[in-house]
C-alpha positions in Angstrom: 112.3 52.2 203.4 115.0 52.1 200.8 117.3 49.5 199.5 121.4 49.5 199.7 122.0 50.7 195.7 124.8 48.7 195.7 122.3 45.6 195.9 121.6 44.1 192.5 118.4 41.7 192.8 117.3 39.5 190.0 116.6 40.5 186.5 112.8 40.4 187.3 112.8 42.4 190.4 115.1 44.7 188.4 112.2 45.0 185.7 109.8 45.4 188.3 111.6 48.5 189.7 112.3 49.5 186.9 109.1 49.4 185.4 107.6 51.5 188.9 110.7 54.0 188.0 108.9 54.8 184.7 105.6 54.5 186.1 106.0 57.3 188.4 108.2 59.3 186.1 104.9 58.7 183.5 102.7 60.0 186.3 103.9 63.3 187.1 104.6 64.0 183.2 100.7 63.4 182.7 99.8 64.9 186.4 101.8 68.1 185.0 100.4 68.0 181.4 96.9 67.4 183.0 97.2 70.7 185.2 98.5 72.6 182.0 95.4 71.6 180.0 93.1 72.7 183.5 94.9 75.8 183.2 94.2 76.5 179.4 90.6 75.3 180.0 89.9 78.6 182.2 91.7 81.0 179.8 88.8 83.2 177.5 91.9 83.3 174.8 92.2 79.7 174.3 91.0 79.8 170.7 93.7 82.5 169.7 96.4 80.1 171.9 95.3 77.2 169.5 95.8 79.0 166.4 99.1 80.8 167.5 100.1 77.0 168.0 99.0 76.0 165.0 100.1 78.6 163.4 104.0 78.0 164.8 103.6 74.1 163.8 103.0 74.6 160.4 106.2 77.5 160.2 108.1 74.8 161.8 106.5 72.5 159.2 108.1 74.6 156.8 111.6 75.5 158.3 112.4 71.2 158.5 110.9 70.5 155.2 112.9 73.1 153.7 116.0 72.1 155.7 115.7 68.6 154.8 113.7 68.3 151.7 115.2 71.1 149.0 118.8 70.3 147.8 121.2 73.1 147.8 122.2 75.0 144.7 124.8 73.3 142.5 128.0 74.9 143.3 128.7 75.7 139.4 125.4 77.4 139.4 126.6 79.8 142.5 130.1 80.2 140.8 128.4 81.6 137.4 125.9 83.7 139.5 129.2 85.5 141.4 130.8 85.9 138.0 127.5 87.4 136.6 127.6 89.8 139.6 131.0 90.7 139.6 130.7 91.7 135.7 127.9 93.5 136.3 129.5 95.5 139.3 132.6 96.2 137.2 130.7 97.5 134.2 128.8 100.2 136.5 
């Protein structure tokens, strides 16, 4: 049996239903994560699956730490590289 939506109760009953909402949202997450893990279980290539992972989370490691961590060449530094390559160009 459901409720009218438009029916507000009181704040706790509101944090009770909410609080199911996530439950049951929680649930089938972990239900689904639990059958994922069953189904890696029977796999005879689950070693090579780890270290593919593995492998991928430490590139991706990589790609935000250089993203994020390495500041970008100073702009007079590019502007001197271009003009060291166009000389070079037009001396050829």
């Amino acid at each position: 049996m459901t409720r009218d939506s438009g029916h507000r109760g009181s704040p706790g009953e509101q944090a009770v239903l909410l609080a199911a909402g996530l439950a049951d949202i929680a649930a089938g997450a972990l239900g689904s994560a639990l059958g994922a893990v069953r189904g890696l279980a029977r796999r005879s290539d689950t070693a090579e699956l780890v270290a593919e992972a593995e492998r991928d989370l430490t590139a991706r490691g990589r790609l935000v730490l250089d993203r994020y961590a390495s500041a970008p060449p100073a702009h007079l530094e590019v502007l001197a590289r271009h003009a060291l390559a166009r000389r070079a160009a037009e001396s050829d």
